[in-house]
C-alpha positions as CSV (number, residue, x, y, z in Angstrom):
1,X,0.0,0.0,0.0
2,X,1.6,3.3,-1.5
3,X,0.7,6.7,0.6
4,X,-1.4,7.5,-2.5
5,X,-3.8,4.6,-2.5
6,X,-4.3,5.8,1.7
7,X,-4.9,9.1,-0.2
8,X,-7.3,7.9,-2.3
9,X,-9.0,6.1,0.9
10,X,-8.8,2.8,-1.5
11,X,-8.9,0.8,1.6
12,X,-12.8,2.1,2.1
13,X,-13.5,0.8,-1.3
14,X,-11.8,-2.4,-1.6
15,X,-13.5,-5.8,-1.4
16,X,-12.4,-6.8,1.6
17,X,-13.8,-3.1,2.8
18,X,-16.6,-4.5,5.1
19,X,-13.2,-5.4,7.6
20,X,-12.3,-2.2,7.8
21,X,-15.6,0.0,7.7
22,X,-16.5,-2.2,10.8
23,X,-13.0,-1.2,12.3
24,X,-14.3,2.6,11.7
25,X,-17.8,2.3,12.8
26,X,-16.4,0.7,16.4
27,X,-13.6,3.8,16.6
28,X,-16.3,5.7,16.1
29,X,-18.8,4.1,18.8
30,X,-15.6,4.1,21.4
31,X,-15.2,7.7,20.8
32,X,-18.8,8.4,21.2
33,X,-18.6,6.7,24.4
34,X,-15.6,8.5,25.4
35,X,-16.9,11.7,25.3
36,X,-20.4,11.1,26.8
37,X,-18.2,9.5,29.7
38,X,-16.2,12.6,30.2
39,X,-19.4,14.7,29.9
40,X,-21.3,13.2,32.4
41,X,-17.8,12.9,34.5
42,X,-17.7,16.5,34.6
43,X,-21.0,17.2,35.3
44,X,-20.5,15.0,38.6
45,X,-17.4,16.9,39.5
46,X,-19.5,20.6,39.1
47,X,-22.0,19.2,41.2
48,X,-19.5,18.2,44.3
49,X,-18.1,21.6,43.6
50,X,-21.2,23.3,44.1
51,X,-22.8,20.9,47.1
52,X,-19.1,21.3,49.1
53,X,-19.3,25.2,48.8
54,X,-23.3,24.7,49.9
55,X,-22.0,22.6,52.7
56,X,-19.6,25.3,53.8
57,X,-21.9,28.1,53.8
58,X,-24.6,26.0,55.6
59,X,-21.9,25.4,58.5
60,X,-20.7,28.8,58.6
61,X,-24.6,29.7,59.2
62,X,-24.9,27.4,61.8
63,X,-21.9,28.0,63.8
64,X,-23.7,31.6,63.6
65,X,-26.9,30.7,65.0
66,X,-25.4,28.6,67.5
67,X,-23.5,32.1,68.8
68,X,-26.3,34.1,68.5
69,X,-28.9,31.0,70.9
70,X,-26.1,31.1,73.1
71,X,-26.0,34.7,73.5
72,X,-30.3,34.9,74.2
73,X,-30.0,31.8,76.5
74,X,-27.3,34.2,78.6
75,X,-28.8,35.1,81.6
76,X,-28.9,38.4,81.7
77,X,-30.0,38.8,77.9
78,X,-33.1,37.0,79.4
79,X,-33.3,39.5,82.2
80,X,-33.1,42.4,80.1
81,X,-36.1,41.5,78.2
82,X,-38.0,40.3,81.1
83,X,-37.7,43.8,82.3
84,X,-39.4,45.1,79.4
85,X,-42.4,43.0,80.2
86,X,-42.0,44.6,83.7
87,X,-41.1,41.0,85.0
88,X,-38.0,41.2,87.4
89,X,-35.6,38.4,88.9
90,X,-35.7,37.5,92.1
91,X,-34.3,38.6,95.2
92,X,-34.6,35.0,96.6
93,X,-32.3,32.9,95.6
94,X,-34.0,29.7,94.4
95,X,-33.9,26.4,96.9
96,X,-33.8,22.9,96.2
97,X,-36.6,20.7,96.5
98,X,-36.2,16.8,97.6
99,X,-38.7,14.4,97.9
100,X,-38.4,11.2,99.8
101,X,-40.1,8.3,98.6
102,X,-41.4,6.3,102.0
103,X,-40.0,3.2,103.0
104,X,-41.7,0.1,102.0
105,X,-42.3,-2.6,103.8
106,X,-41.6,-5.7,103.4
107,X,-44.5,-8.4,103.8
108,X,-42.5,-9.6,107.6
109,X,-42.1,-6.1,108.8
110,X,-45.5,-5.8,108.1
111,X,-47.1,-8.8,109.9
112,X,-44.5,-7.6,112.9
């Protein structure tokens, strides 16, 4: 085979042609495949891209809300707006309640 028959593309017209049209129609198909492939493989890695910056902001928000819940559940945050409401802590400091359960018997002590 001289470079002017692969010129020519002889080799597409041959007889035995069929071997080598099927050779084409698979490159073809394999580089149809190829690309859809790295298509969809990029579409996957934009994704990620975009749900890991959507993870980051969501943390940073919560790590805010978090600061700002800690800072109303602060004692005297609560006080301060109690005092709007014309409700004022105690003076009293607060005591500790216990309740004993009585002793049960047990069915000797109780025939005794």
């Amino acid at each position: 085979m001289n470079v002017y028959s692969i010129l020519k593309a002889r080799y597409l017209i041959n007889e035995d042609a069929t071997r080598n049209w099927r050779f084409i129609v698979f490159l073809i198909i394999l580089a149809i495949i190829m690309i859809a492939n790295t298509q969809w493989y990029d579409k996957k890695v934009f994704k990620i891209v975009a749900l890991t910056s959507e993870v980051k902001e969501l943390r940073s928000e919560f790590v805010d809300r978090r600061s700002e819940l800690m800072q109303l559940k602060m004692e005297s945050t609560v006080s301060k707006t109690m005092e709007a409401r014309k409700i004022f802590p105690s003076s009293v400091p607060p005591q500790k309640i216990t309740v004993r359960k009585p002793e049960e018997k047990g069915f000797f002590s109780k025939l005794w």
